[in-house]
C-alpha positions in Angstrom: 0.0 0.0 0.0 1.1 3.3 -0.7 2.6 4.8 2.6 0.9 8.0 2.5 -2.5 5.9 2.4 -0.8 3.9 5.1 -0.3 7.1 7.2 -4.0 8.0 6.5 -5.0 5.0 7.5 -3.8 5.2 10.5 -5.4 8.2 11.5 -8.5 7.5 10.4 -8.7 3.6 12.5 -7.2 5.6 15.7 -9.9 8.2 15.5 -12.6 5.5 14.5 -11.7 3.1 17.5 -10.6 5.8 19.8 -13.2 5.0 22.2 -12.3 1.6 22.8 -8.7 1.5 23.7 -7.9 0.8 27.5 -4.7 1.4 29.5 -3.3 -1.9 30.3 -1.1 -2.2 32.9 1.5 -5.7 33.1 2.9 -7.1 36.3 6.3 -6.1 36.1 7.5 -10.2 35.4 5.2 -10.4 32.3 6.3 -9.0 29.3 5.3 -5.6 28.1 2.2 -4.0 26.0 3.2 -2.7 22.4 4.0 0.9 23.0 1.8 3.4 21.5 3.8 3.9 19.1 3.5 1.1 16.9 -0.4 0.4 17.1 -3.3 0.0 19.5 -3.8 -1.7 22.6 -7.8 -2.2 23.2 -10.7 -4.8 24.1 -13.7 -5.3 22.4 -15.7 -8.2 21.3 -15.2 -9.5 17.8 -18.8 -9.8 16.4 -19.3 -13.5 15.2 -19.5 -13.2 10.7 -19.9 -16.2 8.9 -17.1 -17.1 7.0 -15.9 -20.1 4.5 -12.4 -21.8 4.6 -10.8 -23.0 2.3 -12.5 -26.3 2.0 -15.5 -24.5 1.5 -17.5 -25.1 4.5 -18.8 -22.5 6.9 -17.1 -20.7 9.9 -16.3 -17.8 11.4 -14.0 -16.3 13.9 -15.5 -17.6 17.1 -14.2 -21.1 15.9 -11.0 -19.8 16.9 -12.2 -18.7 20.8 -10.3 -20.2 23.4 -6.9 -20.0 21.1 -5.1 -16.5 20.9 -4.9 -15.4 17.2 -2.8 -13.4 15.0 -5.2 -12.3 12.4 -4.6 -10.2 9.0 -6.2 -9.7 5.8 -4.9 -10.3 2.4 -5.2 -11.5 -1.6 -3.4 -14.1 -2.7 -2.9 -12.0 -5.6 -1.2 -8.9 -3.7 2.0 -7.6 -5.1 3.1 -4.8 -2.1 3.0 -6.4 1.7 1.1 -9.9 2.1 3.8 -12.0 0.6 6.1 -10.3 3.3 3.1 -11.3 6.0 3.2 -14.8 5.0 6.9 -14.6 5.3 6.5 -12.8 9.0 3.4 -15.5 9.6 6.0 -18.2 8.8 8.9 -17.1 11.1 6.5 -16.0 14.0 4.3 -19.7 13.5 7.8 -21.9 14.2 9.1 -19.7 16.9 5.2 -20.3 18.6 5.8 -23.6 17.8 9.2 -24.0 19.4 7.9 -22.4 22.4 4.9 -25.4 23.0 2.2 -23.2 22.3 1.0 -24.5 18.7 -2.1 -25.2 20.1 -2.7 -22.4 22.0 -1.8 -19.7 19.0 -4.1 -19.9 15.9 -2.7 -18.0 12.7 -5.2 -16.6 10.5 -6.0 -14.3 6.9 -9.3 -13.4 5.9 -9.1 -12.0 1.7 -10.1 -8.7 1.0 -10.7 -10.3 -2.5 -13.4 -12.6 -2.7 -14.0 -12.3 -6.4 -11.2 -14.1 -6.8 -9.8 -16.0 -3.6 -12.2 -18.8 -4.0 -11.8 -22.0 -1.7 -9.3 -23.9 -4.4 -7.3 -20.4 -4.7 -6.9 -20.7 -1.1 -5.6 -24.2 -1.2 -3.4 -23.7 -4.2 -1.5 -20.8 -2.3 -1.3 -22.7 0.8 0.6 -25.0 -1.2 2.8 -23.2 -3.0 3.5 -20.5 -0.4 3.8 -22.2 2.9 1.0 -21.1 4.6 -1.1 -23.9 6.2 -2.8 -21.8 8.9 -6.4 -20.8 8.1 -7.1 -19.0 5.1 -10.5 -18.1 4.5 -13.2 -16.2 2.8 -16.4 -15.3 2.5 -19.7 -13.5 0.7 -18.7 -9.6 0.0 -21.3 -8.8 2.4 -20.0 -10.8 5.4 -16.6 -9.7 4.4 -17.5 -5.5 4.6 -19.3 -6.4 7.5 -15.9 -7.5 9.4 -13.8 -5.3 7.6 -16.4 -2.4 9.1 -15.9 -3.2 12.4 -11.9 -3.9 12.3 -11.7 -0.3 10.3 -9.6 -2.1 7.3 -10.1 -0.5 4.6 -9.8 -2.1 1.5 -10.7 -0.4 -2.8 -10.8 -2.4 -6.1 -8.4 -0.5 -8.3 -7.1 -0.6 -11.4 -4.1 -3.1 -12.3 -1.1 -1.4 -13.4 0.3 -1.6 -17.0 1.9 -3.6 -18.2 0.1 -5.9 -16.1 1.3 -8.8 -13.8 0.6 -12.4 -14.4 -1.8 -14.1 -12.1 0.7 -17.2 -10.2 -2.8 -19.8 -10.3 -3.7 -18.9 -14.1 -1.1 -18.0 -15.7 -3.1 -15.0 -17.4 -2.6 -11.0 -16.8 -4.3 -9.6 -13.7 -7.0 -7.0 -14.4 -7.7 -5.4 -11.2 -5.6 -5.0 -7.8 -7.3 -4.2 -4.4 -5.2 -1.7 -1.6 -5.9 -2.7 1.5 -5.1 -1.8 5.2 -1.4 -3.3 6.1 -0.3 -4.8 9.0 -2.2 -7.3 11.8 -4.5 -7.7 14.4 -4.5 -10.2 17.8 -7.2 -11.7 19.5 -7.4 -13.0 23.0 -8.9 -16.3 24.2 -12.3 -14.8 24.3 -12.6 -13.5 20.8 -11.5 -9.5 21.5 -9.7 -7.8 19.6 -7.0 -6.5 22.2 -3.7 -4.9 19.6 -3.9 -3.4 16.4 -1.2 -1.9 13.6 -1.4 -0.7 10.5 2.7 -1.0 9.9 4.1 -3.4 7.1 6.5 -6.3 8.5 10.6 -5.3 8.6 11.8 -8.4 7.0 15.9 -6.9 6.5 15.4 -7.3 2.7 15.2 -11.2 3.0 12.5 -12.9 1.6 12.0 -16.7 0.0 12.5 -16.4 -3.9 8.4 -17.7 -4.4 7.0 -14.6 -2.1 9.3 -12.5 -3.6 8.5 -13.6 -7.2 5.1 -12.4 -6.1 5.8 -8.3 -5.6 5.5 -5.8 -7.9 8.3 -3.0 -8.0 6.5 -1.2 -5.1 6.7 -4.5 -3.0 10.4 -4.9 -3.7 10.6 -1.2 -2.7 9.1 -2.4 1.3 10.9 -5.4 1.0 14.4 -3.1 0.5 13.6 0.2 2.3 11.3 -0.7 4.9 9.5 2.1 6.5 10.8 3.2 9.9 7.6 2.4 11.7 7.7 -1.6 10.2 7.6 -3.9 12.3 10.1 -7.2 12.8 9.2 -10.7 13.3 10.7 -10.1 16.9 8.4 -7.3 17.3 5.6 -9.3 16.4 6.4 -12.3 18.6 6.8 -9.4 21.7 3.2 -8.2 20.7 2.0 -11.8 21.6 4.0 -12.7 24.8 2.4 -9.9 25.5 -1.1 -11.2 24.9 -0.4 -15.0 25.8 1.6 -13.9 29.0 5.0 -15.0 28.4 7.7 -14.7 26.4 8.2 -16.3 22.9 11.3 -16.3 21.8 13.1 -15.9 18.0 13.2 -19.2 16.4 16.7 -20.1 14.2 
């Protein structure tokens, strides 16, 4: 996404949410809150939209209560930041792994494109990206729904030219969709409790498949990062913080 969008963004999901976020105070053994700086902490109740995954049977986010989750939306077709999400996702999934908590963390992406990220689309890039934690979708109605209440804002626009070739067929894309960045956790209960709107820091690395995957703006946040980005570290602090203890890097 454009950064100045990004920065827009921003303002707009702090002043829409505003209202919700709580101080949050840690005991002084338990690891730290995100600083205000690089999101929102909060707590409200995540309203229960059906969804379809990507076997094409029904569910929604309360499937995932009693798990903590790191949620974000995406296209399997994006050329800018989800690639480098799935690559984040990746790193942060084996270090929650490593620590014993695979079955207390639940990764998940909802599209923003569901003209497109059908059920076998989903498959297909779970496949040949890596990503076997949830990846769902739903009807465009369900979807604005959620992406109402989460502030993500998300706009069909036109693909640039020359066009880029769609990885599942092989033919030119004709539209793109910008999107909010960044990603959102959940507590056990279903609330939504952090929030930021910041693109993941990966130090220019990034598998050669996801990277086949971004356009020359993606390869731009892939190489220059912007200064508010967000590491894989950062991420796995922002969920010790949640889950209540610390989850370290994993090699």
């Amino acid at each position: 996404m454009n950064r100045r969008i990004r920065i827009a963004l921003a303002v707009v999901l702090i002043m829409a949410i505003a209202t919700t976020v709580t101080i949050v105070t840690t005991r002084s053994n338990a690891p730290a809150a995100p600083p205000a700086s690089v999101g929102l902490v909060m707590d409200r109740h995540i309203p229960d939209v059906q969804l379809i995954d990507d076997a094409g049977r029904s569910t929604s986010l309360a499937a995932y209560r009693g798990r903590y989750v790191v949620f974000a939306n995406f296209l399997t077709l994006c050329q800018e930041e989800c690639p480098l999400v799935t690559a984040a996702f990746l790193s942060m999934e084996r270090a929650v792994t490593a620590a014993g908590l695979a079955h207390e963390v639940a990764f998940v992406e909802v599209t923003v494109d569901p003209q497109r990220d059908t059920p076998a689309r989903l498959r297909a890039y779970a496949k040949e990206f890596g990503a076997h934690w949830a990846l769902l979708t739903g009807t465009q109605a369900n979807l604005n729904s959620l992406w109402r209440f989460l502030g993500i804002y998300h706009q069909v626009v036109p693909e640039p030219k020359p066009p880029e070739i769609d990885w599942y067929t092989g033919k030119p894309l004709t539209y793109d969709v910008d999107h909010t960045d960044g990603f959102i956790l959940f507590d056990r209960g279903g609330n939504e409790r952090f929030v930021t709107v910041n693109a993941p820091n990966l130090d220019g690395r990034l598998d050669p498949s996801l990277k086949g995957l971004l356009d020359s703006s993606g390869i731009n946040n892939l190489v220059h990062p912007a200064p508010q980005s967000w590491t894989v570290a950062d991420g796995l602090a922002y969920l010790s913080w949640l889950v209540g203890s610390p989850i370290p890097a994993s090699g």
